[in-house]
C-alpha positions in Angstrom: 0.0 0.0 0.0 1.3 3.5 -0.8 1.5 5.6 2.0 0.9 9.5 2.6 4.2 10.3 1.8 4.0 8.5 -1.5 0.9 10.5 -2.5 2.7 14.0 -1.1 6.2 13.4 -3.2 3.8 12.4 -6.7 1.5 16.0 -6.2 5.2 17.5 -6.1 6.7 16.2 -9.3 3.6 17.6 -11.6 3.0 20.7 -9.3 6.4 22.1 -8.5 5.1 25.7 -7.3 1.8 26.8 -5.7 -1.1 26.8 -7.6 -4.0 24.6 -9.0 -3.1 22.9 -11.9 -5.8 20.4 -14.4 -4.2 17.4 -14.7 -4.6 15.4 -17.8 -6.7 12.3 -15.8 -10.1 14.3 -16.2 -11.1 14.4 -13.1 -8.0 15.1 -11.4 -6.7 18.5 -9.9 -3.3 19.1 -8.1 -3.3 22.2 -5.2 0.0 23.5 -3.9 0.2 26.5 -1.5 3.2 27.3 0.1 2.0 29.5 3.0 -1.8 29.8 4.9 -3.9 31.9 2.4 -6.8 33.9 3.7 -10.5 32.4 3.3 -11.3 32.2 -0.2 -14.8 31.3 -1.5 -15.2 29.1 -4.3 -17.8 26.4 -5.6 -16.8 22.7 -4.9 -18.2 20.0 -6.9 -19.4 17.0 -6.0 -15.7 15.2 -5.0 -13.3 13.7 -2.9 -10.3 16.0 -1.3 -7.5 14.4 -0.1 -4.6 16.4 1.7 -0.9 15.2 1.4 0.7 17.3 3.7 -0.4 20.5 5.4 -4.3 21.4 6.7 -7.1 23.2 5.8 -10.6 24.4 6.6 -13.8 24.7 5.2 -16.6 26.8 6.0 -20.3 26.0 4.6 -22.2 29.3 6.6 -21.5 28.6 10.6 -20.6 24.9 10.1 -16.8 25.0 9.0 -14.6 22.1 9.3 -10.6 21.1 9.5 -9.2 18.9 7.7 -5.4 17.2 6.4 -3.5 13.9 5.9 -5.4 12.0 8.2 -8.8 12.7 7.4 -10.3 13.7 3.8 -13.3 15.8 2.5 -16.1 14.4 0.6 -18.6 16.7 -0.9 -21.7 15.1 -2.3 -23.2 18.4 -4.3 -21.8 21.4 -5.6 -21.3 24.1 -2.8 -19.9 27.5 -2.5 -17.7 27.1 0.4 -15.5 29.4 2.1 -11.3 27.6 2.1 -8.6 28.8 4.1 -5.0 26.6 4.0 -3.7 27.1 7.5 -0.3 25.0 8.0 1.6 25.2 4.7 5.6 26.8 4.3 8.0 26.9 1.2 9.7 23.6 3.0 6.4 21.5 3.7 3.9 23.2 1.3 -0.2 22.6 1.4 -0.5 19.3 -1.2 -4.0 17.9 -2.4 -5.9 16.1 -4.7 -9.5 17.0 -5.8 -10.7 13.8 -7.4 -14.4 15.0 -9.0 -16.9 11.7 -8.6 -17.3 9.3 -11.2 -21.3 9.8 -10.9 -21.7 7.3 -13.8 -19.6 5.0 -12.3 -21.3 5.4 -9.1 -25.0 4.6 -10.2 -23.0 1.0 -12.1 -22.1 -0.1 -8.7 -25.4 0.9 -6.7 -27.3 -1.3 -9.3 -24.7 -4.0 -8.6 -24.7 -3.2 -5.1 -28.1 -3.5 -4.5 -29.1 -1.9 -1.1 -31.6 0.0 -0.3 -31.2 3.9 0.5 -31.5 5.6 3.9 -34.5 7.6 4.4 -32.5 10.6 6.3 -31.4 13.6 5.4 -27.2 13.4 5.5 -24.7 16.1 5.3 -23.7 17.5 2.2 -20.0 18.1 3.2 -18.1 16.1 6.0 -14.6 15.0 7.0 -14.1 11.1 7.7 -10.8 9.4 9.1 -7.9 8.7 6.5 -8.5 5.5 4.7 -5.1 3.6 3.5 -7.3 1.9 0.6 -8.3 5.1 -0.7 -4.8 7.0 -0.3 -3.0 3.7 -2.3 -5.7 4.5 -5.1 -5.3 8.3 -5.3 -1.5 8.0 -5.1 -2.3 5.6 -8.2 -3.8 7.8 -10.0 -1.9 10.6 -9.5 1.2 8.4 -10.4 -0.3 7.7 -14.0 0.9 11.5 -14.8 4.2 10.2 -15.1 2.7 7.2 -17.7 0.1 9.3 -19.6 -0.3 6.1 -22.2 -1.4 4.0 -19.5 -4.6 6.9 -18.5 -6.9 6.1 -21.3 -6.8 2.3 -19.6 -6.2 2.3 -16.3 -7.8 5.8 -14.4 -11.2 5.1 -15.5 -10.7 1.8 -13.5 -9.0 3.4 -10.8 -11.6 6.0 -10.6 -14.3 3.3 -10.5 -12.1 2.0 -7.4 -12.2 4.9 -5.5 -15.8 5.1 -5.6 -16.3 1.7 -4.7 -14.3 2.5 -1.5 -16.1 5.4 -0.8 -19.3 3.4 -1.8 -18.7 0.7 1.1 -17.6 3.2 3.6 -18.9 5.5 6.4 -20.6 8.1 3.5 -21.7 5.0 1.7 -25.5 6.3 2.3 -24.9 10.1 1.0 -23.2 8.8 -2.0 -26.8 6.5 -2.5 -28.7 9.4 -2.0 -26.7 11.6 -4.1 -26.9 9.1 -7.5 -30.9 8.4 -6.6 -32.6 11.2 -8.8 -35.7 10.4 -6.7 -34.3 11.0 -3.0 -34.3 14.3 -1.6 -30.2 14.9 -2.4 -30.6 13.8 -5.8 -33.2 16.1 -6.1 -31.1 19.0 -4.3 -28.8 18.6 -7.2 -30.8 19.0 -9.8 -32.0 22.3 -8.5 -28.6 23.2 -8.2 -27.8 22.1 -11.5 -30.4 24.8 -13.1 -29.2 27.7 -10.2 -25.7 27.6 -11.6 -27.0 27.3 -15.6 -28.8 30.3 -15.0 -27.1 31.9 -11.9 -27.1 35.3 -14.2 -30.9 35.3 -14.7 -34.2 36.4 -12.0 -34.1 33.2 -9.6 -38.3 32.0 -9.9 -38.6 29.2 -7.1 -41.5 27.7 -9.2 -39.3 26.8 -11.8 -36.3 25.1 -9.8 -38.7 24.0 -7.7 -40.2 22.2 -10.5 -37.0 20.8 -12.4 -36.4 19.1 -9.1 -39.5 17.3 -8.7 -40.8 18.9 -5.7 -42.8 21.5 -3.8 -41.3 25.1 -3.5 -41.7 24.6 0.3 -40.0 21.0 0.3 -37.4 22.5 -1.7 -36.4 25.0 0.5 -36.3 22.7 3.6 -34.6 20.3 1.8 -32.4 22.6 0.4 -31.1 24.7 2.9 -31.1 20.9 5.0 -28.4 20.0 2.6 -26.4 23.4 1.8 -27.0 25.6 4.8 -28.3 28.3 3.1 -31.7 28.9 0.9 -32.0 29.0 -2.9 -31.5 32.6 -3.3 -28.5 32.9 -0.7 -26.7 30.0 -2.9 -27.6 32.0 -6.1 -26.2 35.1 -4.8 -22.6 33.2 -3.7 -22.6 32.2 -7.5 -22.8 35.7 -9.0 -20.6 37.2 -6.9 -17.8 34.6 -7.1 -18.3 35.2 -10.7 -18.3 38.8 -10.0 -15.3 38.6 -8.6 -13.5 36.6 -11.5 -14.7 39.2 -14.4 -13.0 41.7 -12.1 -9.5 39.4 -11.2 -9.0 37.6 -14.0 -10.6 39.8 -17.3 -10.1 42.9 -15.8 -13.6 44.1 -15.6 -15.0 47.2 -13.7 -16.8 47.0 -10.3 -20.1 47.9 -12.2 -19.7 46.1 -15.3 -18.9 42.9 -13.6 -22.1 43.3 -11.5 -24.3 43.8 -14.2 -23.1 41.1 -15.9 -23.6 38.6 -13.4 -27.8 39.9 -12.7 -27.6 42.9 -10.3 -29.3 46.5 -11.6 -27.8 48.0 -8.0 -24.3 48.7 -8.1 -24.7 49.5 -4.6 -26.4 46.5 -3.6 -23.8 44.5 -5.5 -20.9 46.5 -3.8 -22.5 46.0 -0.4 -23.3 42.1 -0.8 -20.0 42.3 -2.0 -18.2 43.1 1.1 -20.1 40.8 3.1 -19.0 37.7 1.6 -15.1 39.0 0.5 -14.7 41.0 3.6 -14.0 44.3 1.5 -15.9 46.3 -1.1 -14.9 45.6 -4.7 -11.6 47.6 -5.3 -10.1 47.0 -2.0 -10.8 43.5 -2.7 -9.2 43.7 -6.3 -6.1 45.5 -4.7 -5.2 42.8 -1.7 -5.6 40.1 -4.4 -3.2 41.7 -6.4 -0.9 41.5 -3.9 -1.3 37.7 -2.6 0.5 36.7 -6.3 0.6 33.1 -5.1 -3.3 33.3 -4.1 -4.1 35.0 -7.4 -3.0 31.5 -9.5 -4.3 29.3 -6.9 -7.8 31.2 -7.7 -7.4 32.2 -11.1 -4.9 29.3 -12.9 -3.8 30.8 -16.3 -4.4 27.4 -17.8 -8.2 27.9 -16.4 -9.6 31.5 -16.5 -11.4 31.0 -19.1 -13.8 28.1 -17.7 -13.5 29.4 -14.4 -17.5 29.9 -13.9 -20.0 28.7 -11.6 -20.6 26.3 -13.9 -16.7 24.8 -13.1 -14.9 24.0 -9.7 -12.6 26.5 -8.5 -10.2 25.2 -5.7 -10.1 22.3 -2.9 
């Protein structure tokens, strides 16, 4: 079995400063930070995040958690969460993994599986104890980079592996729910799925409520159940992390990035602005600047121009 250390020297060779690089396994993504950053928003998709070396937390609203080599982040629908490395240094840098879920593969190996799905609502973002099974396959996969021949072949089944672990352990009953369309995470997703296609556009509850199946009262229970936050707070983290990208990484005003992303207020943009980023738009733009290192974590060169809400942005 590969051990920890294994997986942390393989992120090294293929990220060799800090920053978030795409990997040519599809659903793959190397992070390297080599100090603490401050919280940064961004949307996480559905996927398994597995630290090398260093630690990080996570904040969905008041509920944050910590997490690092021995225990790993599974996120079972697309969130906008709040990240913040805390132990990283030029010697021992922040290393993880963001391995996106296989959710084909995962419906395969319910139907071969069988079981029946838990009636209860579960969390959509948790931290579980390390798992040697799974850190041998993620240090697998991630060695394949040095063999891209072999990825066509093998990381489909090592992806497929992965899942299977995650399928048979302690999340084993979110990951059901999350690949049943007819259970109330599987219907969570599909609302979130038509927020984030038209997170630009005058959110009508009817209508997501609708493309998920259920009542616009069951929605918001259900929903807020499984993000911490309602439909319209989750739209609104959308918009202005896109907001916030026109303005980094295309150089857009304050005001023409709002607009584009659905507000007619510049001053209600600028104040919902600084409630999530701390500071109003060009204070904001200015301390970005000057966190270089952050700035490529958040805004990869290889990946400004898919970074919407419609794409994952760091782990």
């Amino acid at each position: 079995m590969h051990h920890i250390t294994d997986l942390a020297a393989a992120i090294l060779r293929h990220v060799p400063e800090g920053g978030m690089v795409g990997t040519a396994v599809q659903r793959l993504t190397l992070i390297r930070a080599d100090q603490p950053s401050m919280p940064v928003p961004s949307v996480y998709e559905a996927s398994l995040c597995l630290i090398a070396q260093g630690s990080k937390q996570v904040s969905l609203g008041d509920h944050s958690v910590i997490y690092d080599a021995s225990r790993y982040l599974l996120v079972s629908v697309d969130l906008p969460l709040v990240g913040h490395v805390l132990e990283a240094s030029a010697d021992a840098p922040y290393l993880c993994c963001k391995i996106d879920l296989d959710l084909p593969a995962l419906a395969d190996l319910m139907i071969a599986e069988g079981q029946a799905i838990s009636g209860a609502d579960l969390p959509a973002m948790a931290v579980y104890p390390g798992d040697a099974d799974l850190i041998d396959a993620a240090c697998r996969l991630v060695k394949l980079l040095d063999r891209p021949a072999s990825i066509g072949a093998l990381a489909p089944l090592i992806e497929r592996e992965i899942v299977y672990r995650l399928l048979t352990g302690p999340h084993g009953a979110t990951l059901r729910r999350m690949a049943k369309g007819d259970s109330h995470l599987g219907q969570i997703r599909r609302a979130i799925a038509r927020i984030r296609a038209g997170f630009d556009q005058r959110l009508r509850i009817e209508e997501i409520a609708a493309a998920a199946g259920m009542s616009a009262s069951s929605l918001h229970a259900h929903f807020k159940a499984a993000t911490r936050m309602t439909p319209l707070e989750y739209q609104k983290q959308l918009r202005l992390q896109e907001a916030r990208r026109l303005m980094m990484a295309e150089g857009a005003s304050a005001g023409s990035a709002g607009f584009a992303v659905g507000y007619d207020s510049p001053s209600q943009f600028s104040r919902e602005y600084r409630r999530l980023f701390g500071a109003p738009p060009r204070q904001d733009m200015e301390r970005l600047q000057a966190e270089g290192e952050l700035v490529e974590a958040l805004y990869p060169a290889s990946t400004r121009s898919s970074n919407r809400p419609n794409a994952s942005v760091e782990a």
